[in-house]
C-alpha positions as CSV (number, residue, x, y, z in Angstrom):
1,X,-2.7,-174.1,-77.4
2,X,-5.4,-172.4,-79.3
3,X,-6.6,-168.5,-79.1
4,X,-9.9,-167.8,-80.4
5,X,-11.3,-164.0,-80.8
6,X,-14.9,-163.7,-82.0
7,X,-15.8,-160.7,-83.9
8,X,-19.7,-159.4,-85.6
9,X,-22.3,-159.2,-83.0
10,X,-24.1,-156.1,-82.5
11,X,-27.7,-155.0,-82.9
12,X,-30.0,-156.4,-85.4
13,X,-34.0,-156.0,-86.0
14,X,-35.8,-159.1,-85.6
15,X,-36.2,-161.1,-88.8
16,X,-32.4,-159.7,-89.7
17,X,-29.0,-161.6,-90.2
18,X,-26.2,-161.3,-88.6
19,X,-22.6,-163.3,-89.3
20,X,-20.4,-164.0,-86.3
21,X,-16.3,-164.9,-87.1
22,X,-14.3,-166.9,-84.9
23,X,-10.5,-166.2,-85.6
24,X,-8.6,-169.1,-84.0
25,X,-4.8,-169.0,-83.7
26,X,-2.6,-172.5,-83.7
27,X,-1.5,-174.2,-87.0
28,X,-3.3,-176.9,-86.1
29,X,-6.9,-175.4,-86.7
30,X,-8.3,-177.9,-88.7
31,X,-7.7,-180.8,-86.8
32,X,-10.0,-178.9,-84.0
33,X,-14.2,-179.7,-84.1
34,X,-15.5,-175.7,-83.1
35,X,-18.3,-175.0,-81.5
36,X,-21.3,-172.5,-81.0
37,X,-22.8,-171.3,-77.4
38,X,-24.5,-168.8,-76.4
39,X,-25.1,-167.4,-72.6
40,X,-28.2,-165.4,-71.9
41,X,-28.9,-163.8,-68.4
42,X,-30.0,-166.7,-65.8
43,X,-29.4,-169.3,-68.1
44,X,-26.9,-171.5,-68.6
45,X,-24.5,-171.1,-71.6
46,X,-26.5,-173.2,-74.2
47,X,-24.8,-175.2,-77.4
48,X,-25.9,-173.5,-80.6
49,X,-23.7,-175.5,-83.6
50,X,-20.4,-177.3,-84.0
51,X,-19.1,-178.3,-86.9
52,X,-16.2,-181.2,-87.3
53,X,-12.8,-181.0,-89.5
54,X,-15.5,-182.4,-91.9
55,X,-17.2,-179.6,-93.5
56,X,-19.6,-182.3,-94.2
57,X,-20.2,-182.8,-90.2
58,X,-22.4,-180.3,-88.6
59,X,-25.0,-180.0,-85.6
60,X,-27.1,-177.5,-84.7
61,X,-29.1,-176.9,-81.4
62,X,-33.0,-177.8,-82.1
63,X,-33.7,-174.0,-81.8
64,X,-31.8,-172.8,-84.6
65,X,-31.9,-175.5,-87.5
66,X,-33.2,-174.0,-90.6
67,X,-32.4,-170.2,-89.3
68,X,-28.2,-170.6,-88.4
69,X,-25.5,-172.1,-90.9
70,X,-21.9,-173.0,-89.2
71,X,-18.9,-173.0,-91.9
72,X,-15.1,-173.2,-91.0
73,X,-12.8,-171.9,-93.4
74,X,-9.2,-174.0,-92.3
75,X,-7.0,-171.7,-94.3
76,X,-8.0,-168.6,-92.6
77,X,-8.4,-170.6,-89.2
78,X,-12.1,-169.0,-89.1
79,X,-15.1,-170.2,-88.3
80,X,-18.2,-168.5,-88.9
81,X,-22.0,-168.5,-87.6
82,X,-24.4,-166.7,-90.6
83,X,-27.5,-166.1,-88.5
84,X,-31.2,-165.6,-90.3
85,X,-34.7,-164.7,-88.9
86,X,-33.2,-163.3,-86.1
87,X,-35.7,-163.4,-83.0
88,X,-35.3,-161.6,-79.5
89,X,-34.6,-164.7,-78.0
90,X,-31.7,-165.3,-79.6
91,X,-30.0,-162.1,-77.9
92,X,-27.1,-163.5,-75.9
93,X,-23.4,-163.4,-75.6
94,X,-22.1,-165.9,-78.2
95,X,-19.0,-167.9,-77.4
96,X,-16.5,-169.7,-79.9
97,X,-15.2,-173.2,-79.0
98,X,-12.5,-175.6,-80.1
99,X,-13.0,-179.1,-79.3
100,X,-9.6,-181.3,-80.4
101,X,-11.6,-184.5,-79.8
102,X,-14.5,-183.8,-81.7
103,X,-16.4,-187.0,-82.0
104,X,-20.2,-186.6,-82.8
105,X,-21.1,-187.7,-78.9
106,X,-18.8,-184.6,-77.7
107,X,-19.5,-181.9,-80.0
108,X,-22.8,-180.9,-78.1
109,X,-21.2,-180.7,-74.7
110,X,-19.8,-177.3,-73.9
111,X,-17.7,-179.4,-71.3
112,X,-15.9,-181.3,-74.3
113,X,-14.6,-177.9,-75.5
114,X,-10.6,-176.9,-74.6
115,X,-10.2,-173.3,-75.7
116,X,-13.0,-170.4,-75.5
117,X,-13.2,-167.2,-76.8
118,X,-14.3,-164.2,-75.0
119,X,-17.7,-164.1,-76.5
120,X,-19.3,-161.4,-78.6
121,X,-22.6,-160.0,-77.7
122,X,-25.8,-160.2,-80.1
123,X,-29.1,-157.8,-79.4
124,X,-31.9,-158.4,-81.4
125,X,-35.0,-155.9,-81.3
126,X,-38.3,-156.4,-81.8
């Protein structure tokens, strides 16, 4: 079993960064894929990256590439989510995932995921 706690939302300005932690519990962390999503009011939660136990192995939604950088850190069992150019659209509650499958057709679908966090919420003003 795995227990994730996310940790560094808050309120940013648009055009602002932000870095989001995951801290996962389990001493079998990096044998997990982890995951990005975010849920925004009448929307469905949406995937936003994933990375696999290959630091060399990451995805990002279409929406973010070039602005978001996933990173996993297996000796502290963290993940982490560095945010740039910050927009208002990208205000939502954002959700750490652990996957222990993992597989490049898997780590997109939120359904794949085992373990969630409770989510940590990100404003960003205009």
């Amino acid at each position: 079993q795995v227990q994730l706690v996310e940790s560094g939302g808050g309120l940013v300005q648009a055009g602002g960064s932000l870095r989001l932690s995951c801290a996962a519990s389990g001493r079998t962390f990096s044998k997990y894929a982890m995951g990005w999503f975010r849920l925004t009011p009448g929307k469905e939660r949406e995937f936003v990256a994933a990375i696999r136990w290959s630091a060399g192995s990451t995805y990002y939604a279409d929406s973010v590439k070039g602005r978001f950088t996933i990173s996993r850190d297996n000796a502290k069992n963290t993940v982490y989510l560095q945010m740039s150019s910050l927009n208002p659209e990208d205000t939502a509650v954002y959700y750490c995932a652990a996957q222990s499958t993992g597989n490049y057709l898997t780590v997109t679908r939120l359904e794949k995921y085992d373990y969630w966090g409770q989510g940590t919420q990100v404003t960003v003003s205009s």
